[in-house]
Short mmCIF file of the C-alpha atoms (twelve columns), coordinates in Angstrom:
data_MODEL
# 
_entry.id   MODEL 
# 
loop_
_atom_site.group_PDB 
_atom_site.id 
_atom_site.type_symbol 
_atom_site.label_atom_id 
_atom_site.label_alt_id 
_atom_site.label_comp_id 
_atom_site.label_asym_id 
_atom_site.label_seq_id 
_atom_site.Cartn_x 
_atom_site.Cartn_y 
_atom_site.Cartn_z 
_atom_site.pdbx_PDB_model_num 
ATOM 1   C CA . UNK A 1   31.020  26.428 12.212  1 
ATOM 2   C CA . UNK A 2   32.148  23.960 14.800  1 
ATOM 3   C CA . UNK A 3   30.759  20.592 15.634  1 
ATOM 4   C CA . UNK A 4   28.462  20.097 18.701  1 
ATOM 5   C CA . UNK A 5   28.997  16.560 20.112  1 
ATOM 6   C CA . UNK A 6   26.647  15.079 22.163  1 
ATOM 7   C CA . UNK A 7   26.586  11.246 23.602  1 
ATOM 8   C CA . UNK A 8   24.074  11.263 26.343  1 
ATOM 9   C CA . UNK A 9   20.849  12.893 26.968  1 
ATOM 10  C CA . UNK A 10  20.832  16.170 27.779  1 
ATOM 11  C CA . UNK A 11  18.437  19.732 28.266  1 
ATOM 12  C CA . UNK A 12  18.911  20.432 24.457  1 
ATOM 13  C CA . UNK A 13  18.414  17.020 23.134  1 
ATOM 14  C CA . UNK A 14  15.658  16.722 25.231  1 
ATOM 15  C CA . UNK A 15  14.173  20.116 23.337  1 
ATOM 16  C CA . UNK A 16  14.724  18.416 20.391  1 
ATOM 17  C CA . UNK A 17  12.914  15.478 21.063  1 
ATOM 18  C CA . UNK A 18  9.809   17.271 23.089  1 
ATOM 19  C CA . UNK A 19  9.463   19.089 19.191  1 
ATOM 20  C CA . UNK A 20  8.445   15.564 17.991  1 
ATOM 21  C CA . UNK A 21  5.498   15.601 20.519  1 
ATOM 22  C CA . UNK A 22  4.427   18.265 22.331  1 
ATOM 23  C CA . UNK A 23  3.129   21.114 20.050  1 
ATOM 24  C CA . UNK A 24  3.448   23.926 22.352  1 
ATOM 25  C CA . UNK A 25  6.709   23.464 22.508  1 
ATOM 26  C CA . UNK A 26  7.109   23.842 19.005  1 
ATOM 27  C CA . UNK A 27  5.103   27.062 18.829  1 
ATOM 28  C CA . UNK A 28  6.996   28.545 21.951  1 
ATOM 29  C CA . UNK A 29  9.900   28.018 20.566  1 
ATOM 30  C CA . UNK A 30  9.276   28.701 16.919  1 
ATOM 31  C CA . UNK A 31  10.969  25.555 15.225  1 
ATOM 32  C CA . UNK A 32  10.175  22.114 14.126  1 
ATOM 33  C CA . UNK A 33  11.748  18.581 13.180  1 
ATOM 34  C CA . UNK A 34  11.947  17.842 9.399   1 
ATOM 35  C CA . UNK A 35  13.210  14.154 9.060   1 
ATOM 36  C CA . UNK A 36  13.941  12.001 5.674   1 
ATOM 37  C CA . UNK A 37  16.155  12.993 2.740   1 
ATOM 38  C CA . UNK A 38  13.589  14.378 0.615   1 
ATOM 39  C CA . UNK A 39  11.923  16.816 2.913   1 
ATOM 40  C CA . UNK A 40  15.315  17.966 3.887   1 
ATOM 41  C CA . UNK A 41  16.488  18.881 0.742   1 
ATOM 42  C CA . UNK A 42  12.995  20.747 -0.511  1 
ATOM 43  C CA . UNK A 43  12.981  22.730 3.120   1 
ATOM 44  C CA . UNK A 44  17.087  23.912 2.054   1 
ATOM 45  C CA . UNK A 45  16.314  24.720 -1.644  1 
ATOM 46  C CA . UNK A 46  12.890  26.441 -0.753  1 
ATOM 47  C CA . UNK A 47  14.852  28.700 1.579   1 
ATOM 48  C CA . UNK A 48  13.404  28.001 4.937   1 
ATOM 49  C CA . UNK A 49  15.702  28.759 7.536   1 
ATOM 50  C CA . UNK A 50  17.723  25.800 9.036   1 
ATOM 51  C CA . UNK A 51  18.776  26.263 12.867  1 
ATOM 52  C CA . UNK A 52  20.483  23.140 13.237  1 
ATOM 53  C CA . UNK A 53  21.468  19.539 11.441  1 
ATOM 54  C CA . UNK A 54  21.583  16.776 13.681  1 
ATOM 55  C CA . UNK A 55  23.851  13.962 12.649  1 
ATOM 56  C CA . UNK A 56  24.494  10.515 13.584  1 
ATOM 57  C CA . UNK A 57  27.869  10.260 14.796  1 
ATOM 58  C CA . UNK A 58  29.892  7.819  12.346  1 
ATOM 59  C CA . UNK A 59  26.974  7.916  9.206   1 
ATOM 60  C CA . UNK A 60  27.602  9.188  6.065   1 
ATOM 61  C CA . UNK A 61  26.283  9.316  2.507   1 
ATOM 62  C CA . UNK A 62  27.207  12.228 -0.600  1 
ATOM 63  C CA . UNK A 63  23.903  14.000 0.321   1 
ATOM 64  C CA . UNK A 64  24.730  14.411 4.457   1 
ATOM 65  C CA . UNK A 65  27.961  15.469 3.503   1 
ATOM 66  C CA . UNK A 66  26.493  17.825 1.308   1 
ATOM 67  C CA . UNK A 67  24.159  19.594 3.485   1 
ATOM 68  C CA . UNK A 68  26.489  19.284 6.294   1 
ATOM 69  C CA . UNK A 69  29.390  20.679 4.741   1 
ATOM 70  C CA . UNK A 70  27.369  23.889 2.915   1 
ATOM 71  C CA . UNK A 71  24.109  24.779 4.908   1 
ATOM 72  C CA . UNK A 72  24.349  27.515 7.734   1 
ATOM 73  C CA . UNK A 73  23.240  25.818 10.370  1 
ATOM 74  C CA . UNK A 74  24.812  24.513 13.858  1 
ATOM 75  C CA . UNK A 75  25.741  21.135 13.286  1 
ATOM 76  C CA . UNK A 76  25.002  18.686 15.807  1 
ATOM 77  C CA . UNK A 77  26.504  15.604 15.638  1 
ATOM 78  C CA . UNK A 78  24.517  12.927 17.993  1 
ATOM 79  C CA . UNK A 79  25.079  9.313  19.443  1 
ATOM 80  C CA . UNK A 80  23.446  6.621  16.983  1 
ATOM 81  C CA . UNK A 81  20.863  5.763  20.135  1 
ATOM 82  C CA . UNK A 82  19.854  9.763  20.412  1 
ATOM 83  C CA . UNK A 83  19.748  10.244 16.613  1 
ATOM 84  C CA . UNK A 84  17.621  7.154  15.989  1 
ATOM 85  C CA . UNK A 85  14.839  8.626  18.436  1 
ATOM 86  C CA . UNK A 86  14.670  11.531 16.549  1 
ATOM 87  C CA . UNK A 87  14.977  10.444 13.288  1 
ATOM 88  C CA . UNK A 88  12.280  8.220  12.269  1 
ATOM 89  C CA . UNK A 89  11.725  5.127  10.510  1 
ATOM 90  C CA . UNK A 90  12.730  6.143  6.702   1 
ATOM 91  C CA . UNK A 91  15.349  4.945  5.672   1 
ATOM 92  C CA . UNK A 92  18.728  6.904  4.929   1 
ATOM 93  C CA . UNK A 93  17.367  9.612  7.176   1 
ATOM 94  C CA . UNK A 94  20.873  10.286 9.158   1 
ATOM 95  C CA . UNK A 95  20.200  13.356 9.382   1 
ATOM 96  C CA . UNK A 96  17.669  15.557 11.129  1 
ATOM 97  C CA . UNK A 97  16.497  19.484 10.518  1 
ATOM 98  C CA . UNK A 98  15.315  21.761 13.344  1 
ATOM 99  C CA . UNK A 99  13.611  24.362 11.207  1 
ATOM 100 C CA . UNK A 100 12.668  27.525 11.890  1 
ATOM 101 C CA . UNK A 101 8.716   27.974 12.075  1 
ATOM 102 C CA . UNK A 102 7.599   30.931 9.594   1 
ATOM 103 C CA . UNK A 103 5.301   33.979 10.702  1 
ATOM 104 C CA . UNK A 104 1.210   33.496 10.100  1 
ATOM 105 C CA . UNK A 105 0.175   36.766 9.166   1 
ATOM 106 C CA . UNK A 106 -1.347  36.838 6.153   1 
ATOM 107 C CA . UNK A 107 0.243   39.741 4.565   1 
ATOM 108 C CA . UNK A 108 2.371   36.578 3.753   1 
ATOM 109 C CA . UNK A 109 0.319   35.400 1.012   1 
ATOM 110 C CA . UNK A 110 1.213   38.282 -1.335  1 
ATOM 111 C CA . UNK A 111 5.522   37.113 -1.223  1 
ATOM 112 C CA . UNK A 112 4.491   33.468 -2.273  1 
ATOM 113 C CA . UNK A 113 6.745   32.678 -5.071  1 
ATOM 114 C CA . UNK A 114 3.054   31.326 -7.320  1 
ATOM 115 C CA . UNK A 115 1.500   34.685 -7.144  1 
ATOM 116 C CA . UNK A 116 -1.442  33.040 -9.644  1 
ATOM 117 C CA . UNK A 117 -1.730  29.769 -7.865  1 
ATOM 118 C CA . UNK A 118 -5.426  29.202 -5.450  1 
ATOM 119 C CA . UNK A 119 -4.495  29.400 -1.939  1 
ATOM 120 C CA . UNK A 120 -5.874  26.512 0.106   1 
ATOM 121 C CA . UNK A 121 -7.571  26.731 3.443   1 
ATOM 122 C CA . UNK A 122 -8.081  23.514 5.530   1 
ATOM 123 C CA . UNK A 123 -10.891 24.288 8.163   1 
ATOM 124 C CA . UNK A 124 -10.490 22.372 11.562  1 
ATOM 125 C CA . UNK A 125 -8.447  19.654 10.612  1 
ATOM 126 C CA . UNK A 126 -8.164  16.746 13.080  1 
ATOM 127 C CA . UNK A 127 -5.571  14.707 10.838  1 
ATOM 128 C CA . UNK A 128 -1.724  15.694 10.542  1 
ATOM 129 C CA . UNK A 129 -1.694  13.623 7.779   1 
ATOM 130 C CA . UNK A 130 -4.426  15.013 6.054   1 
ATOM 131 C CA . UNK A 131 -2.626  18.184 6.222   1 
ATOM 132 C CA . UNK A 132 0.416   16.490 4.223   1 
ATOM 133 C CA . UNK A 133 -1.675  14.847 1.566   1 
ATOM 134 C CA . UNK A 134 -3.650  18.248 1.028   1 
ATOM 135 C CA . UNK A 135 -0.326  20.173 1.127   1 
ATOM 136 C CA . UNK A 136 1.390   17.631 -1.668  1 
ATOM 137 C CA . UNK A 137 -1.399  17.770 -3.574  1 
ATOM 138 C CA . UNK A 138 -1.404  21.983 -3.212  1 
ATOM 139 C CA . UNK A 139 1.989   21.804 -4.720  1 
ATOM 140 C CA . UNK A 140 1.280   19.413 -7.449  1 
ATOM 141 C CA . UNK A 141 -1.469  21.388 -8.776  1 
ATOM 142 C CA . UNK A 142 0.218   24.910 -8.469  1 
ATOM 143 C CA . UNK A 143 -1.446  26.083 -5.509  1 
ATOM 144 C CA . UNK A 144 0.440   29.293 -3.459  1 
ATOM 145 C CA . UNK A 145 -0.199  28.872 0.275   1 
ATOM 146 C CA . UNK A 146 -1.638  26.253 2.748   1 
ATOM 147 C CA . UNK A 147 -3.802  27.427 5.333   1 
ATOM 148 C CA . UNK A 148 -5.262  25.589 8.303   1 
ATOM 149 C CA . UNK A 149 -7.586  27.768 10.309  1 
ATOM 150 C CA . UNK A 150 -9.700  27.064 13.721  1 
ATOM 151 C CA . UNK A 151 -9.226  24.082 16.298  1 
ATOM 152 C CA . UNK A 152 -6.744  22.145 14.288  1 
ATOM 153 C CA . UNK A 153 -4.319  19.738 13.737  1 
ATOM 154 C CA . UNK A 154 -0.658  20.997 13.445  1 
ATOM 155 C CA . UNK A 155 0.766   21.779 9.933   1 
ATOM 156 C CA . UNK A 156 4.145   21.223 11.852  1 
ATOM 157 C CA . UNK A 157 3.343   17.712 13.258  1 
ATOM 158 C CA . UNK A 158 6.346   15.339 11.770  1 
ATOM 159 C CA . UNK A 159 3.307   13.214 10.607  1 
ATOM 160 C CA . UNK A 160 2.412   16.463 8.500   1 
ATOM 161 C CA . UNK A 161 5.875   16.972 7.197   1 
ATOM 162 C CA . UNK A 162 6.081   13.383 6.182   1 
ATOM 163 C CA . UNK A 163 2.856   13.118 4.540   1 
ATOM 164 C CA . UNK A 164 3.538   15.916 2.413   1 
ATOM 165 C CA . UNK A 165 7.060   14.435 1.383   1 
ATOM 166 C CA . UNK A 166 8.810   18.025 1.558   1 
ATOM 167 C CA . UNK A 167 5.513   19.825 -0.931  1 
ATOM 168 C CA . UNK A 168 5.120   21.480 2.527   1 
ATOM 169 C CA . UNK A 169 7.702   23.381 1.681   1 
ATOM 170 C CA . UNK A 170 6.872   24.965 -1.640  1 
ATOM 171 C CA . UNK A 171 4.126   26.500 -0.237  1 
ATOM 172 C CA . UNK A 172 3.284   29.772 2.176   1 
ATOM 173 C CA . UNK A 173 1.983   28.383 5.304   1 
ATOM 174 C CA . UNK A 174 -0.390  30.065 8.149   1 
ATOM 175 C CA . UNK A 175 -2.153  28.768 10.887  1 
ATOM 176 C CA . UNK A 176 -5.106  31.214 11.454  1 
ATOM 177 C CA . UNK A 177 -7.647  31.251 14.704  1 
ATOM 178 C CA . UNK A 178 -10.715 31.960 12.110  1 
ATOM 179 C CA . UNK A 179 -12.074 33.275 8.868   1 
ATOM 180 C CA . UNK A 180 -11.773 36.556 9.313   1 
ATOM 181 C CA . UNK A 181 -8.055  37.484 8.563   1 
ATOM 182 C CA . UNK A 182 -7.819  35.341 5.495   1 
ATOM 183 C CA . UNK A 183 -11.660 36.866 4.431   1 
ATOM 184 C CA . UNK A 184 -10.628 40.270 4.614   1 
ATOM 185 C CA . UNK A 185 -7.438  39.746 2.673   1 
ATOM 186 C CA . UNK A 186 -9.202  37.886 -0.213  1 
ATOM 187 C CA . UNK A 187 -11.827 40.645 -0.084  1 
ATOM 188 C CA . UNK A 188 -8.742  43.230 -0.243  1 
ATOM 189 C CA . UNK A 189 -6.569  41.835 -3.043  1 
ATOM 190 C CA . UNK A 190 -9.142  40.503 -5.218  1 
ATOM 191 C CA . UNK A 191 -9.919  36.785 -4.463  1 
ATOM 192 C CA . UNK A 192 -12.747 34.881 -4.821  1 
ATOM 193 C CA . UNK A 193 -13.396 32.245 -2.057  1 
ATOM 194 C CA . UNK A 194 -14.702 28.768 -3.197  1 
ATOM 195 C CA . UNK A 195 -15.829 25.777 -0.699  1 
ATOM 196 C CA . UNK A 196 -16.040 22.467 -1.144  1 
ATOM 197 C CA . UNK A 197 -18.915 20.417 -0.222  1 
ATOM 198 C CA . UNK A 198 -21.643 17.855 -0.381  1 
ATOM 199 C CA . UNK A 199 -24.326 20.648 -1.910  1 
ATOM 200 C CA . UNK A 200 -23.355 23.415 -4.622  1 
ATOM 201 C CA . UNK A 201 -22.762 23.980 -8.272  1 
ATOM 202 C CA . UNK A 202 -21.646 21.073 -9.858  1 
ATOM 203 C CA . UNK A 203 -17.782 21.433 -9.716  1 
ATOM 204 C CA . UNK A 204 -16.923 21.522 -13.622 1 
ATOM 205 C CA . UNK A 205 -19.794 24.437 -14.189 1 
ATOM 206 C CA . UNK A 206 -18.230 26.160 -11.676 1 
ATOM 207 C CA . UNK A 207 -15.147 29.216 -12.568 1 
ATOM 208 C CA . UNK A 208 -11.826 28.255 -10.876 1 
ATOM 209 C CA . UNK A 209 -9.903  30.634 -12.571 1 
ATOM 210 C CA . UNK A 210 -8.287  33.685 -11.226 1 
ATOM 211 C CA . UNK A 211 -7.331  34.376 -7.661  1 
ATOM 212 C CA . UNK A 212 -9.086  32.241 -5.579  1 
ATOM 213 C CA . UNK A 213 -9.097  30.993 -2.386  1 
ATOM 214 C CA . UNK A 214 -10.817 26.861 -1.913  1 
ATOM 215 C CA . UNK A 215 -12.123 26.076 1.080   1 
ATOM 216 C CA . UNK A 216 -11.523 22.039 2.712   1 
ATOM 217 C CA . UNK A 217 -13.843 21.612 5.528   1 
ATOM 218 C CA . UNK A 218 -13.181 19.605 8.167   1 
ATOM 219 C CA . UNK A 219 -13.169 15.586 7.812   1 
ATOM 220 C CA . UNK A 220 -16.316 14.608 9.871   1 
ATOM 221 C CA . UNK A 221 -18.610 18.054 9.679   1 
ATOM 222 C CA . UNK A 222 -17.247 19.913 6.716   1 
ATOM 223 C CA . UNK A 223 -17.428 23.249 6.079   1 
ATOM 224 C CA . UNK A 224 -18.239 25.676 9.379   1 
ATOM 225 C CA . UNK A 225 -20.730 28.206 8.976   1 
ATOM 226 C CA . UNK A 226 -18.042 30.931 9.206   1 
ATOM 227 C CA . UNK A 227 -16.917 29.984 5.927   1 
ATOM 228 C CA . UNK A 228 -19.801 28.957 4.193   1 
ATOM 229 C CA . UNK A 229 -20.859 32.653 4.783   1 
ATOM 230 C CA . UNK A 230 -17.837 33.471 3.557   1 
ATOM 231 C CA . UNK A 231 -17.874 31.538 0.256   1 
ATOM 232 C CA . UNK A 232 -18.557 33.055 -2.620  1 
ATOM 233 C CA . UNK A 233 -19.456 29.861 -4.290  1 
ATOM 234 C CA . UNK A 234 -19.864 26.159 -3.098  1 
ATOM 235 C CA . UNK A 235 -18.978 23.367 -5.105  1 
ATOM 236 C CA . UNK A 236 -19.763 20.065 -5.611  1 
ATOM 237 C CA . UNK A 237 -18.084 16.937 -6.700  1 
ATOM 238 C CA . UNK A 238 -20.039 14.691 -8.169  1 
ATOM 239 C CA . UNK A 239 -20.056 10.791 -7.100  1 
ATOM 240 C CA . UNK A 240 -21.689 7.301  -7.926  1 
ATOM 241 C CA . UNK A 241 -21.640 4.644  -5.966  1 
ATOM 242 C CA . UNK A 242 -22.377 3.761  -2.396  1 
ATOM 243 C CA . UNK A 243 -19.163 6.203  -0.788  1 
ATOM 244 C CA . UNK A 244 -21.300 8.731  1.024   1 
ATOM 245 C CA . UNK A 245 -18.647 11.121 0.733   1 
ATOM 246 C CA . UNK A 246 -15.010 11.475 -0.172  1 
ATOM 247 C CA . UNK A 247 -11.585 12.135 2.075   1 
ATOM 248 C CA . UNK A 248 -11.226 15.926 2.996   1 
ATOM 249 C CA . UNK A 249 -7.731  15.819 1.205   1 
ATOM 250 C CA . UNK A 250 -9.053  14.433 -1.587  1 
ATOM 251 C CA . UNK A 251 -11.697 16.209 -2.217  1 
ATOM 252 C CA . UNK A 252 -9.577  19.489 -1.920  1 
ATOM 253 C CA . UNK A 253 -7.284  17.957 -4.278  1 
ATOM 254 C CA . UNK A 254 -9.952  17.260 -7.200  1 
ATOM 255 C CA . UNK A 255 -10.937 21.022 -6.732  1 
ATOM 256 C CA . UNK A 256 -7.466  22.072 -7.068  1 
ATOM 257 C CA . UNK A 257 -6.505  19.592 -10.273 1 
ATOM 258 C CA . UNK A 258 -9.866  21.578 -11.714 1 
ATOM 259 C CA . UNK A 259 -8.612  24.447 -11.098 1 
ATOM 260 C CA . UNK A 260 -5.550  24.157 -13.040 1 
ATOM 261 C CA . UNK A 261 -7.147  22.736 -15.438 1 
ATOM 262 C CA . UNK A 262 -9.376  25.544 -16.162 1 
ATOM 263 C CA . UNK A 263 -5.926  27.304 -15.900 1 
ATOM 264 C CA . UNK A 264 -4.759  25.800 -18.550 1 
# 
């Protein structure tokens, strides 16, 4: 594929760079920016599909040449001034991936490659990087799918995609308006639906085995009353000390390292 040069700012850099920003342009248009070697490489080897590679013009390193010289994808090489506002701050990021934004419906949680793994609903998050931590830890601990449902913060916010240092990527991802799409699949194909909060059964009494769907409520009010209806269970993670309650990440992420631990 031939090499798209460009020195000054133009209408498609400036789509590139409004995808760093401005959400509904990255929904209307179905793509997002991935910056930093290591999410990079986890968004080529999980699969997802990579519309273009933007390159500083004159940098170079074994891994751009790499992915520049084997992944389908228009190839885009930019000015070092263009390519530096797009790029970040991490270092050895010379390149930049606009990546095609998945489908949400969730008939997509039944083609995740970790059929057995919990999938992971965030509820109302206000904190791109919450969405990262909660989506590295999902991967850590074997979970299938991340999905953020209501009023939300965008899984596809850069700060996301760099919180979650490329985990985002081993996971099915959805953005749904409410409970009810993701309740009526679980109640289809067998899941059980577990939320986290401040009042339930103590979290190691609890059964985290099986399909199962854990429920993060959102940082400041927690769960909504959609989805406490929902849940099948609410569980509890016990504390000492003065911390009236923990980080919405982390407390998903204690559920989930139970859960594989009960796993085995």
């Amino acid at each position: 594929m031939a090499e798209l040069r460009i020195t000054r700012e133009n209408a498609r850099f400036q789509q590139w760079e409004a995808l760093l920003t401005n959400r509904s342009k990255r929904h209307r248009n179905r793509e997002f920016l991935v910056q930093g070697v290591r999410p990079i490489t986890r968004a080529v080897e999980e699969g997802w599909t990579v519309r273009a590679l933007l390159r500083a013009d004159g940098a170079a390193s074994a891994w751009s040449d790499d992915l520049w010289s084997t992944t389908d994808a228009e190839r885009v090489l930019l000015s070092p001034e263009l390519h530096a506002r797009l790029s970040g701050r991490e270092e050895g990021a010379e390149l930049v991936a606009v990546v095609e934004m998945p489908d949400d419906g969730v008939a997509r949680l039944e083609e995740s490659r970790r059929p057995h793994g919990p999938v992971v609903v965030f509820d109302r998050p206000t904190s791109p990087g919450n969405i990262g931590t909660l989506a590295r830890s999902a991967d850590a601990f074997g979970a299938s799918a991340l999905v953020v449902t209501g009023h939300a913060a965008d899984p596809y916010d850069p700060q996301a995609v760099r919180a979650s240092t490329g985990s985002l990527f081993a996971l099915t991802v959805l953005r749904v308006p409410g409970p009810g799409p993701v309740v009526e699949h679980a109640h289809a194909h067998g899941y059980r639906i577990v939320g986290a909060d401040e009042d339930g059964t103590v979290l190691a009494d609890a059964d985290l085995r099986g399909r199962l769907v854990v429920v993060v409520g959102n940082e400041t009010h927690g769960l909504s009353a959609g989805w406490r209806a929902a849940c099948d269970e609410v569980v509890a993670i016990p504390m000492v000390g003065t911390a009236s309650s923990l980080n919405a990440a982390v407390a998903g992420s204690i559920v989930l390292h139970e859960s594989l631990r009960q796993r085995g």
